[in-house]
C-alpha positions in Angstrom: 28.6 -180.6 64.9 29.4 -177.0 63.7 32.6 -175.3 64.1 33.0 -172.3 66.1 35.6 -169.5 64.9 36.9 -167.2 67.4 37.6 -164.1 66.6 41.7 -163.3 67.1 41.8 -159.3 67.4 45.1 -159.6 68.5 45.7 -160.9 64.5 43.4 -158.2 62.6 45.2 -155.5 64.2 48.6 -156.9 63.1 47.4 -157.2 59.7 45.9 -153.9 59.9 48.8 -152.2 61.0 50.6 -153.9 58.0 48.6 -152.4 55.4 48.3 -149.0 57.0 52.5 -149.3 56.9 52.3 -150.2 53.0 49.3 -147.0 52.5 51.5 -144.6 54.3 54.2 -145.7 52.1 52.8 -145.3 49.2 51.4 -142.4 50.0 54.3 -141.0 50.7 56.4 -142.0 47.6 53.0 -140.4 46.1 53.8 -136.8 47.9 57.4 -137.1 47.4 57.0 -137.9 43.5 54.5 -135.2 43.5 57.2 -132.9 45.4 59.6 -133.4 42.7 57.6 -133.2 39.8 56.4 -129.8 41.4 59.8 -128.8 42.1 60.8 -129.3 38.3 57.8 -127.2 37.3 58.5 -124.4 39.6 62.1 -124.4 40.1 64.2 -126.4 37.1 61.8 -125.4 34.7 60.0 -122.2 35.6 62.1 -119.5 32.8 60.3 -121.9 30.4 56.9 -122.2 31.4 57.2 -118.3 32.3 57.9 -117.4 28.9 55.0 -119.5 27.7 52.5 -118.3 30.3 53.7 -114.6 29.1 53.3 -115.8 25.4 49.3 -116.6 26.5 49.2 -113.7 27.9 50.6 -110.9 26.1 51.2 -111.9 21.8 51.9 -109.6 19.1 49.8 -108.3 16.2 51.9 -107.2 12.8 51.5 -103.3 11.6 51.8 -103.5 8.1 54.2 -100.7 6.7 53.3 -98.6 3.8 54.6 -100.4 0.6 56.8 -97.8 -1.0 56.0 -95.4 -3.9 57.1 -95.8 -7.3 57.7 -92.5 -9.6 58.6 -91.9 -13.4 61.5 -89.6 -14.4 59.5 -86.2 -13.6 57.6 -87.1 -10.1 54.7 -88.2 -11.5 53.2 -91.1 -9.5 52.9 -94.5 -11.1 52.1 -96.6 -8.5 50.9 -95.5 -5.0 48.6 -96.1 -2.2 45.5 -95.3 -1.7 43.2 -95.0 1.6 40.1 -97.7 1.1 37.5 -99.4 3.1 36.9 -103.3 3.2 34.3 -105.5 4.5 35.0 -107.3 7.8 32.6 -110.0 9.3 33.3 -111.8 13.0 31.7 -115.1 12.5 30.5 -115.7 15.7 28.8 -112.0 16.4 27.2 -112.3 13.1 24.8 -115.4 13.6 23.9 -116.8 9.9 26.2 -116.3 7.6 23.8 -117.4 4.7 21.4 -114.7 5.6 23.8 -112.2 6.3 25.4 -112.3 3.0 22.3 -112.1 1.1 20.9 -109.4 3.2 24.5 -107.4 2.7 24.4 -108.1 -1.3 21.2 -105.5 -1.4 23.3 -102.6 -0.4 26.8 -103.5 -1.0 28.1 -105.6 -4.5 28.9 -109.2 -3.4 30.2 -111.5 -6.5 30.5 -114.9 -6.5 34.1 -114.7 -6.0 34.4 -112.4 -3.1 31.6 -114.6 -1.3 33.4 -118.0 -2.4 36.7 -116.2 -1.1 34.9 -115.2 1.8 33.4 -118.9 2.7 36.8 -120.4 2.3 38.9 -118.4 4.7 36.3 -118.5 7.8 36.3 -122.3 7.8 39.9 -122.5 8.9 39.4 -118.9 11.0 39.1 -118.8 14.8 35.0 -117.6 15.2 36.1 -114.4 16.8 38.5 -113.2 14.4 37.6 -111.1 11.6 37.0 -112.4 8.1 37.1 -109.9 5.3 34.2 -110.3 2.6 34.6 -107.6 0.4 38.1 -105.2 -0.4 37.6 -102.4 -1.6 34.7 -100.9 -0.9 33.3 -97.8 -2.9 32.2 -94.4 -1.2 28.3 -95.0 -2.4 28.4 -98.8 -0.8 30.3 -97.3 2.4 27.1 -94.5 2.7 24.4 -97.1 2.2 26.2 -99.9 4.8 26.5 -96.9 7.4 22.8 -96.3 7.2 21.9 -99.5 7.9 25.3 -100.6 10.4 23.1 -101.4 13.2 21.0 -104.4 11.6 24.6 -106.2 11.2 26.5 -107.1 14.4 29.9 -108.6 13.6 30.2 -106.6 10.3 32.6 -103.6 10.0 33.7 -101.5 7.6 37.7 -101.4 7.9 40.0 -98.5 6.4 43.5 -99.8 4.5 45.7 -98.6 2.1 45.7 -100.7 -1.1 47.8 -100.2 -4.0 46.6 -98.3 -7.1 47.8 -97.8 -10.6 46.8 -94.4 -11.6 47.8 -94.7 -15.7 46.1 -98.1 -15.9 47.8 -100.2 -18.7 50.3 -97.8 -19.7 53.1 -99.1 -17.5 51.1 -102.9 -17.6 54.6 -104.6 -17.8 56.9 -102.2 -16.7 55.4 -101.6 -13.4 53.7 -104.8 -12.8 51.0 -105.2 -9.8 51.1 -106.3 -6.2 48.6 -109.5 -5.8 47.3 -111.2 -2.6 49.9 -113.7 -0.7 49.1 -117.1 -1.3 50.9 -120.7 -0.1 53.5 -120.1 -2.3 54.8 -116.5 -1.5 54.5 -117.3 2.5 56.9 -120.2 1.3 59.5 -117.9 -0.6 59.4 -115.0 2.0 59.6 -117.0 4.8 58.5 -116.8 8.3 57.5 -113.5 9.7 56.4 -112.3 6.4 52.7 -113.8 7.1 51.1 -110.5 7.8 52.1 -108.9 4.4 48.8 -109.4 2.4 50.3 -108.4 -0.6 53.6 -109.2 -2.7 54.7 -108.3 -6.0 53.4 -110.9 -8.9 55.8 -109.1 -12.1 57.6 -106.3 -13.3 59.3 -104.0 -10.9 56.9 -104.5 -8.3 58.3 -107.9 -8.4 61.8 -107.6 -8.7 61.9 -104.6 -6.0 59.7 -106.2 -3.8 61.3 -106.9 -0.7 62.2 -102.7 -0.4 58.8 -101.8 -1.7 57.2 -103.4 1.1 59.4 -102.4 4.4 59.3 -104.1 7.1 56.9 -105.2 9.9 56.1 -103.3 12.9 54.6 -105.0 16.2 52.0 -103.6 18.5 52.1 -105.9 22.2 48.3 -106.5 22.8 47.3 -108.5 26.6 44.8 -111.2 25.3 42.6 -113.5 27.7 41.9 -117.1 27.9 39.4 -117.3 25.1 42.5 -115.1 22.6 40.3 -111.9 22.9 42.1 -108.1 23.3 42.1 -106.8 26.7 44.2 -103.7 26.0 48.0 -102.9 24.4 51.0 -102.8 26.1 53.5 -100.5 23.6 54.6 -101.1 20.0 57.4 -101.4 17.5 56.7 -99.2 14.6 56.4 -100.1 10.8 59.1 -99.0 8.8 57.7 -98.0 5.2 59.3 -99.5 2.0 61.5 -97.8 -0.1 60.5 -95.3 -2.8 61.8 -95.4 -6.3 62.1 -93.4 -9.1 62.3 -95.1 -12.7 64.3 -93.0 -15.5 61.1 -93.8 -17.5 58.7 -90.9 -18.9 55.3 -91.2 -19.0 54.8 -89.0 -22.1 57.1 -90.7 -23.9 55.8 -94.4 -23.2 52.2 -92.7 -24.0 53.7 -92.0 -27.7 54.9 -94.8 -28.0 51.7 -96.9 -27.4 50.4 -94.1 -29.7 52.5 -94.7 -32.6 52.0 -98.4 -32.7 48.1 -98.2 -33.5 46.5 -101.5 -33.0 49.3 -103.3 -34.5 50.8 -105.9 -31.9 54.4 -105.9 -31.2 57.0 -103.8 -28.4 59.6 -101.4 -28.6 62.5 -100.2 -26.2 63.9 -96.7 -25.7 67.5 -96.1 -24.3 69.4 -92.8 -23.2 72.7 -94.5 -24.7 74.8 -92.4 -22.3 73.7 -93.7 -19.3 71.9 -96.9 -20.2 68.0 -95.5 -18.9 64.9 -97.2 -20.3 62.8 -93.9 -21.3 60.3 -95.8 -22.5 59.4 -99.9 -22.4 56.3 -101.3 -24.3 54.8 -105.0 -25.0 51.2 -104.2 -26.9 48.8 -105.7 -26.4 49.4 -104.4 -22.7 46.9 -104.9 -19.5 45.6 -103.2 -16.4 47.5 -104.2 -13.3 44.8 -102.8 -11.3 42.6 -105.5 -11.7 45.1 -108.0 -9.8 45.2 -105.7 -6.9 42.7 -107.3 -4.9 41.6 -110.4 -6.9 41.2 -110.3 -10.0 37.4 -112.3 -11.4 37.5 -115.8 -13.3 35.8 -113.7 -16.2 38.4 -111.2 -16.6 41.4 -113.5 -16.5 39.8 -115.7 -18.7 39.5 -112.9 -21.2 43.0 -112.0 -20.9 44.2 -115.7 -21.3 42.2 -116.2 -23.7 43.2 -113.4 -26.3 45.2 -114.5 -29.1 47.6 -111.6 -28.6 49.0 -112.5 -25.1 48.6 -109.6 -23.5 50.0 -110.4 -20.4 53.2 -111.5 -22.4 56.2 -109.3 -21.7 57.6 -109.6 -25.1 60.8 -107.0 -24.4 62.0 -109.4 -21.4 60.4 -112.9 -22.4 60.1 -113.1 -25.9 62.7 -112.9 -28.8 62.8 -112.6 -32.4 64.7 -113.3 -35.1 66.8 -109.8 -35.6 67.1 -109.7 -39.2 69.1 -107.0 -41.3 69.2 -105.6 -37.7 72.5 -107.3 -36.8 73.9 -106.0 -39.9 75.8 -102.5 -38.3 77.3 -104.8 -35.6 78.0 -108.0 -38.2 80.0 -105.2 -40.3 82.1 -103.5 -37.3 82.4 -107.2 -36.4 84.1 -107.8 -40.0 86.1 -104.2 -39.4 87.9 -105.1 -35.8 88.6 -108.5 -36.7 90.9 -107.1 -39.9 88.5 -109.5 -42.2 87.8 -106.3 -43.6 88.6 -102.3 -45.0 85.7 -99.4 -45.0 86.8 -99.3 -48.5 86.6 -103.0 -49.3 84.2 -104.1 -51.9 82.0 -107.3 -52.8 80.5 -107.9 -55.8 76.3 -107.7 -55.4 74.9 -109.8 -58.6 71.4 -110.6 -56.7 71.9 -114.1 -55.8 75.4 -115.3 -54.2 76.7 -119.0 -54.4 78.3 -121.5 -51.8 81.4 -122.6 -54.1 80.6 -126.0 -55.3 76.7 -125.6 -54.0 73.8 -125.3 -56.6 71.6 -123.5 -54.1 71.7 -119.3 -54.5 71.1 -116.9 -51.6 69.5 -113.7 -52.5 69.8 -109.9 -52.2 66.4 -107.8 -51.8 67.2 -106.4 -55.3 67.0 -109.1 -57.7 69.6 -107.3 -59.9 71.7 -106.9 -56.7 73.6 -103.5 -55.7 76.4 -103.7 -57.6 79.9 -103.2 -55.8 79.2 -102.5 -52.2 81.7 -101.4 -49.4 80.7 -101.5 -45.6 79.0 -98.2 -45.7 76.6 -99.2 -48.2 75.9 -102.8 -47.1 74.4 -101.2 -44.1 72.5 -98.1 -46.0 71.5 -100.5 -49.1 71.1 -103.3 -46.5 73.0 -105.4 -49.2 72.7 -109.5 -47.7 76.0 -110.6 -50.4 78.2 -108.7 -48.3 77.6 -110.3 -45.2 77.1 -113.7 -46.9 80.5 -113.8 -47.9 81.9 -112.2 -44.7 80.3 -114.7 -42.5 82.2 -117.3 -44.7 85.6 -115.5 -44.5 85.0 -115.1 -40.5 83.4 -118.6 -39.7 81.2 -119.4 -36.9 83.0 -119.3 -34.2 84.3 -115.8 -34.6 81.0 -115.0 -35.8 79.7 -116.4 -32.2 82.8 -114.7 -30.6 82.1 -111.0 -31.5 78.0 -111.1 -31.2 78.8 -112.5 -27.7 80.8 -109.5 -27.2 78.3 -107.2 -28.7 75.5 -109.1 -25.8 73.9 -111.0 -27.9 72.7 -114.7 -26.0 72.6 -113.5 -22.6 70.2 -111.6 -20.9 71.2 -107.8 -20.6 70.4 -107.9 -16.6 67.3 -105.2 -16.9 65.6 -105.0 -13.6 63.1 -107.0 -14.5 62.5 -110.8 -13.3 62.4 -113.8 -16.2 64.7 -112.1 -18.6 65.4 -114.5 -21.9 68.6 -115.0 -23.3 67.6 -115.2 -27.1 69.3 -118.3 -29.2 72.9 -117.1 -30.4 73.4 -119.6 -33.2 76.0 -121.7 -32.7 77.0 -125.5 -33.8 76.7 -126.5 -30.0 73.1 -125.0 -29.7 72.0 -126.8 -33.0 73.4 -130.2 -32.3 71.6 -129.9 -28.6 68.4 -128.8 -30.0 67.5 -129.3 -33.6 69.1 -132.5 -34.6 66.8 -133.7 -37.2 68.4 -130.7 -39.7 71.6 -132.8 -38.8 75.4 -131.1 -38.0 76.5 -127.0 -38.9 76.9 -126.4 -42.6 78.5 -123.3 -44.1 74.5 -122.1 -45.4 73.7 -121.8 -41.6 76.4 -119.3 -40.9 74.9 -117.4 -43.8 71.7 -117.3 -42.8 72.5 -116.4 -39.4 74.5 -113.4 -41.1 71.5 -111.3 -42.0 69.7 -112.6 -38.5 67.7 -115.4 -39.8 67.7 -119.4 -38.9 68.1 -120.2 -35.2 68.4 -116.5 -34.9 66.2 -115.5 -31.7 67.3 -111.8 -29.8 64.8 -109.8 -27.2 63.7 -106.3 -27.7 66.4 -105.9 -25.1 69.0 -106.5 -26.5 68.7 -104.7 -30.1 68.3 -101.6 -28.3 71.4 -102.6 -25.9 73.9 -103.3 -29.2 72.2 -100.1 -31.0 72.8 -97.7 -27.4 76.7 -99.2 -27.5 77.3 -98.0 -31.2 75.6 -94.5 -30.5 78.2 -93.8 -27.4 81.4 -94.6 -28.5 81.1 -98.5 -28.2 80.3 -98.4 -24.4 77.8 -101.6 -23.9 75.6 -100.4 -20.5 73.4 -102.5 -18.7 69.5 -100.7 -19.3 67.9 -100.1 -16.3 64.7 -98.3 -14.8 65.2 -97.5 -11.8 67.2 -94.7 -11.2 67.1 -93.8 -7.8 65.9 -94.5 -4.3 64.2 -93.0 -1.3 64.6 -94.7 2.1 61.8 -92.2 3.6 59.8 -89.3 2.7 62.2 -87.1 4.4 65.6 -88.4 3.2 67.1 -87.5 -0.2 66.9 -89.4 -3.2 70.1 -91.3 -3.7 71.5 -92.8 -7.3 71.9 -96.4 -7.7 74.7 -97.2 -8.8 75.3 -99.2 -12.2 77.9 -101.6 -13.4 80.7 -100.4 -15.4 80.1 -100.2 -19.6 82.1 -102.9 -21.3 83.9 -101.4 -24.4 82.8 -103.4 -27.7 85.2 -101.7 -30.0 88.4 -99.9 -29.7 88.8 -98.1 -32.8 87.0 -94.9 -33.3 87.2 -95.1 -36.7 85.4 -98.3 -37.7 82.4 -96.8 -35.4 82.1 -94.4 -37.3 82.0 -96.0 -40.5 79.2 -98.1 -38.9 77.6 -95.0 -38.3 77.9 -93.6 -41.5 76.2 -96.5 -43.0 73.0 -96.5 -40.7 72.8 -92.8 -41.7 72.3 -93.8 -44.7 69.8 -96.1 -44.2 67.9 -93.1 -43.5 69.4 -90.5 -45.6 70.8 -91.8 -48.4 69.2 -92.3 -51.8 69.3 -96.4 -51.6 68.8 -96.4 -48.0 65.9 -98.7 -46.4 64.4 -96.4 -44.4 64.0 -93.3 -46.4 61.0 -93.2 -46.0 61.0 -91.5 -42.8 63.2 -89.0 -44.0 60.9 -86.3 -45.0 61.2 -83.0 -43.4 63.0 -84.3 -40.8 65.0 -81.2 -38.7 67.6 -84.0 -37.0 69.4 -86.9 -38.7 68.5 -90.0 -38.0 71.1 -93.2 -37.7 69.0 -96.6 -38.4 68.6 -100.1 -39.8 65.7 -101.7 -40.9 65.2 -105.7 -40.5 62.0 -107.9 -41.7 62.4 -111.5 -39.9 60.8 -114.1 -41.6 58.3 -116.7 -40.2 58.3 -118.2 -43.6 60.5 -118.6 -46.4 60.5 -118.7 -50.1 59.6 -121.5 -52.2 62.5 -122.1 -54.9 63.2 -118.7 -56.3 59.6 -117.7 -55.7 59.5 -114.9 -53.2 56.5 -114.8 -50.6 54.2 -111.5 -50.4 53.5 -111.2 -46.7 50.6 -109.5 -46.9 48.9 -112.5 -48.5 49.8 -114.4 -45.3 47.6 -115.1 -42.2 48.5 -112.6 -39.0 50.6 -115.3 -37.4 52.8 -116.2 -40.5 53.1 -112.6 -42.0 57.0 -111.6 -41.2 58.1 -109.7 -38.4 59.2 -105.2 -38.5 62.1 -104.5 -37.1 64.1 -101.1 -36.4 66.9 -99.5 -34.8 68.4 -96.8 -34.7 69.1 -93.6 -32.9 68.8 -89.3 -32.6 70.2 -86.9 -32.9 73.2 -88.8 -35.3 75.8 -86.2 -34.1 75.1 -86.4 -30.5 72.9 -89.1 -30.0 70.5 -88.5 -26.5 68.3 -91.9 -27.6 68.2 -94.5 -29.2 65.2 -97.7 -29.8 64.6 -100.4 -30.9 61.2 -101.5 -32.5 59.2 -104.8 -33.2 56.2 -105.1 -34.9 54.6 -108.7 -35.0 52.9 -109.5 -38.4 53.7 -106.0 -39.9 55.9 -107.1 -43.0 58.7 -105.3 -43.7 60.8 -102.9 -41.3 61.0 -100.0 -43.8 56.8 -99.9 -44.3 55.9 -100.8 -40.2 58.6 -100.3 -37.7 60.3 -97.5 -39.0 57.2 -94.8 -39.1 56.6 -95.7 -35.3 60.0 -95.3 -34.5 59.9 -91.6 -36.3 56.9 -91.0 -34.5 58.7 -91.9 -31.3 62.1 -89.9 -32.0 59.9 -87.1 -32.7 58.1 -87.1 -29.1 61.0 -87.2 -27.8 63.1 -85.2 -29.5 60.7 -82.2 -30.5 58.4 -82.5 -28.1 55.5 -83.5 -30.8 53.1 -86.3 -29.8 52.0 -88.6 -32.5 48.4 -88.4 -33.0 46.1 -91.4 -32.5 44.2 -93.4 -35.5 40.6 -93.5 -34.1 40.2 -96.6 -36.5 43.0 -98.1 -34.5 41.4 -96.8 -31.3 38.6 -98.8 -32.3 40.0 -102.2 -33.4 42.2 -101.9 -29.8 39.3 -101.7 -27.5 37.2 -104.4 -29.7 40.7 -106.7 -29.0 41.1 -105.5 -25.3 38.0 -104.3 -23.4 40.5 -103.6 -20.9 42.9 -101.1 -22.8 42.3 -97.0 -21.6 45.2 -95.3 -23.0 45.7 -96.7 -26.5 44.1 -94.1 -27.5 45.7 -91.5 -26.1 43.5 -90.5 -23.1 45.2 -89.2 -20.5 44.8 -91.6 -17.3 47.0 -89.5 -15.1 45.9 -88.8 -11.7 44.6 -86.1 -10.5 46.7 -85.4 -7.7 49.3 -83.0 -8.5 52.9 -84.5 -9.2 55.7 -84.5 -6.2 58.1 -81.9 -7.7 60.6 -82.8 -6.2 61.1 -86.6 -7.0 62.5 -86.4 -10.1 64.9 -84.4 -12.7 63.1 -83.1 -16.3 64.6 -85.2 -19.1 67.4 -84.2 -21.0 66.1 -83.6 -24.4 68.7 -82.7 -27.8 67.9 -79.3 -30.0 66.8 -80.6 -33.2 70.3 -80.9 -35.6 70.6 -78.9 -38.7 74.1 -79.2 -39.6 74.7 -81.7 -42.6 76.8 -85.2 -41.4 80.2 -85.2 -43.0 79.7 -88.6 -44.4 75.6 -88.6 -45.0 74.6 -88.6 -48.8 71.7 -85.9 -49.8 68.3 -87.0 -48.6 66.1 -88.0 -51.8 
């Protein structure tokens, strides 16, 4: 018999009413946790979410400022900007970028790297932003795409300023370049230094850089959802960067590059009274205007590639052994130390003898000079006085004074990288060449006639040979002169550290100068040479640093010698000798001896300077210099100036000397 189950309503509705209770409770906790997390939203948090909602809203796009003009010591321009057109593509109004690009390589030059750039920065770039294929767009290529703009949606043509260096390699490592901004740079400038497209890579655009390029304006542009400009809401302007004006003269850095031919090597030209570079070369030397805007795999490769380093900086990274060079200082050294009289004399035989040693160390006569006092050790550039005074001074004197005189430490030029050299010392051979085992007494005489560990910059010759032609004053060199904040403020000097006096006796200066007088002017001197029909005197030293020495008494002819193991020119000196307005110091790699090489191209400087005469260029040498660098213009002499006229007013004329025709007191009759 079946069960019947009657049906209890009075039950279901309890039970209903139970879980209705427990929905409306939960229901509620629901609306009241809702409530809150609203209130939080609207009330405790709303400044924040405000500010974010305004950030979607409204953003700001960076205004690039003007990077700031660079000048030489007359107004001419040496580094500017220029107005130019680039190549913009929007991804995603342009439809197939394959086909696009080929079709846009007919009419406009596309090479592999500028469409490889190209590919690279649209795959991590929004499809709505542009994408630039192609900087720097000529006026023929801009005609052509303007005929043709309406087959290519997305693609604009974009105008910029982009930097330009209107005497090519002439100023190749004085000036430097600007290059794009890449990982690294956004890391060293740091953040809201994204939008600057460009920094500087070397030289002064480098070390100047952060008040070449200014600073970053803002324009405040209302964006929708999608990111997309809707219209501006105000702006911040840009400021421009600072202008400068380098105590460099173009001229005179044009004769310089002149006088050295094809031959390889550098040269620095001080005004000793104030410290000014007039004129800074490294040869072989580059165009900075090919790193502008990229420079091609093939290009670079052919600078890296070349033997001769062109994109060395051998005045601020390199370093030489001095040679005879050292000698005027090594003797004033000898002088203020009391080691020595003007009027003392040694004894030159041609060879000079360690006591107790079997080895000899020679003179460049093999007869030697005979008796020799300090004025003609430096003229007669005789090596047995300075053996024996490195002997009676020892090292660490020796160290002491060439320390003073600002030799291994960088002169602090405004350029980046800047060597110290090798000062020889018993510490810096036990730390880095201890195979040839502890000091001995024939190191200190080598490195008295600037050979051994020897190793001094451009730099610093022309540093020690400035202090000796103005008084003993040791000034820091330095190119740039003076600033412009803006194009309507004046120019304003920068200021320059005070000299540092390397001698306080008048007198043994000038015995130092009376010797490298007669290195020019004097019947035994080592640069007579250059002597002929000279209207000013001339105080210099020659120098010849060896890459490889003799064997036994058997002297080495470096002509017979490959390039790279022929012995290094050196000279220094300054003009006029009375009143000296510049002085130099000159390097030639591989050219043999100092009186022969370096010497001539240091006449042929003095003279530009000094007279106003150009040297003229060897069309031989023109020749070999573009066969060695396809990408050298003003070796031989061509003028790349630009044809804009200078601004007159950003720079003083150089102060140039009257030739001198009054004898020196203490110079000996010219042969």
């Amino acid at each position: 018999m079946r069960r019947r189950y009657v049906k209890n309503s009075a039950q279901e509705a309890t039970q209903f009413r139970a879980r209705a209770a427990i929905g409306f409770i939960a229901v509620a906790l629901a609306l009241v946790g809702l409530s809150l997390w609203y209130f939080k939203l609207q009330v405790l948090e709303h400044t924040d979410y405000a500010k974010r909602s305004e950030a979607n809203r409204v953003k700001q796009r960076p205004e690039v400022p003007a990077r700031g003009l660079i000048y030489d010591r007359k107004g001419r321009v040496l580094a500017d900007n220029v107005p130019a057109y680039r190549l913009d593509v929007v991804p995603g109004e342009a439809g197939d970028m394959d086909a696009l690009v080929a079709s846009l390589s007919k009419i406009i030059a596309l090479t592999p790297d500028d469409i490889e750039r190209f590919n690279d920065t649209r795959r991590v770039t929004r499809s709505f932003l542009p994408v630039t294929l192609r900087l720097r767009i000529t006026d023929e290529e801009a005609a052509r795409f303007a005929v043709d703009r309406w087959r290519y949606p997305g693609v604009e043509l974009v105008p910029y300023l982009t930097r330009r260096y209107p005497y090519g390699d002439l100023f190749g490592h004085v000036i430097g370049y600007v290059g794009r901004v890449d990982k690294q740079d956004l890391e060293k400038l740091g953040e809201g230094t994204a939008a600057f497209s460009h920094t500087g890579k070397s030289g002064i655009e480098r070390y100047y850089d952060e008040i070449l390029r200014g600073e970053i304006g803002y324009e405040q542009i209302e964006t929708n959802v999608d990111g997309r400009i809707i219209g501006s809401l105000g702006r911040i302007p840009a400021k421009p960067g600072v202008d400068l004006r380098l105590s460099i003269d173009a001229d005179l850095q044009r004769a310089a590059i002149i006088a050295f031919g094809d031959l390889t090597g550098s040269a620095v030209v001080l005004d000793p009274r104030s410290g000014e570079v007039l004129a800074m070369v490294s040869l072989p030397t580059y165009d900075p205007n090919l790193f502008v805007n990229g420079i091609s795999h093939a290009n670079y490769r052919l600078l890296m590639d070349d033997p001769a380093k062109p994109l060395f900086n051998r005045n601020v990274l390199g370093g030489v052994a001095p040679g005879s060079t050292l000698k005027p200082l090594i003797t004033l050294a000898g002088l203020d130390s009391g080691l020595r009289t003007p009027d003392d004399k040694v004894l030159s035989t041609g060879e000079f003898r360690i006591p107790g040693q079997k080895r000899g160390y020679r003179d460049s006569h093999g007869g030697g000079h005979g008796w020799t006092d300090a004025r003609k050790a430096i003229g007669d550039s005789v090596n047995t006085y300075y053996y024996r005074l490195s002997l009676d001074m020892g090292i660490r004197k020796f160290d002491e004074y060439l320390s003073l005189y600002g030799f291994g430490a960088p002169t602090g030029i405004d350029l980046a990288g800047e060597t110290s050299g090798i000062l020889p010392s018993p510490e810096w051979k036990a730390k880095n060449a201890k195979k040839q085992g502890p000091w001995y007494a024939g190191d200190t005489i080598i490195s008295s006639i600037g050979q051994g560990f020897w190793k001094a910059t451009p730099l610093q010759l022309a540093q020690g040979t400035a202090a000796l032609a103005s008084d003993g004053l040791l000034r820091r060199p330095h190119l740039v002169s003076a600033r412009r904040d803006d194009f309507d403020k004046p120019w304003t000097m920068v200021e320059q550290p005070a000299p540092r006096a390397i001698s306080r006796s008048a007198a043994h200066l000038q015995v130092v100068r009376d010797g490298m007088i007669r290195t020019v002017h004097g019947p035994g001197g080592t640069a007579r040479v250059i002597s002929g029909g000279l209207p000013y005197h001339i105080a210099g030293k020659t120098g010849t640093a060896q890459v490889v020495s003799r064997r036994g008494n058997i002297s080495i002819n470096p002509r017979n010698l490959p390039m790279h193991l022929r012995h290094r020119a050196l000279f220094t000196g300054y003009a006029p000798a009375e009143d000296p307005t510049i002085a130099l110091a000159v390097v030639v790699e591989g050219g043999g001896y100092g009186a022969s090489t370096a010497a001539p191209i240091a006449r042929k400087i003095l003279d530009a300077w000094l007279l106003g005469k150009m040297p003229e260029p060897d069309p031989a040498a023109m020749a070999a210099a573009l066969a060695t660098n396809p990408f050298a213009n003003v070796v031989s002499g061509a003028s790349t100036a630009p044809t804009t006229p200078a601004v007159t007013n950003a720079g003083a004329e150089p102060v140039t000397a009257k030739p001198v025709t009054a004898e020196p007191a203490t110079a000996e009759p010219a042969p």
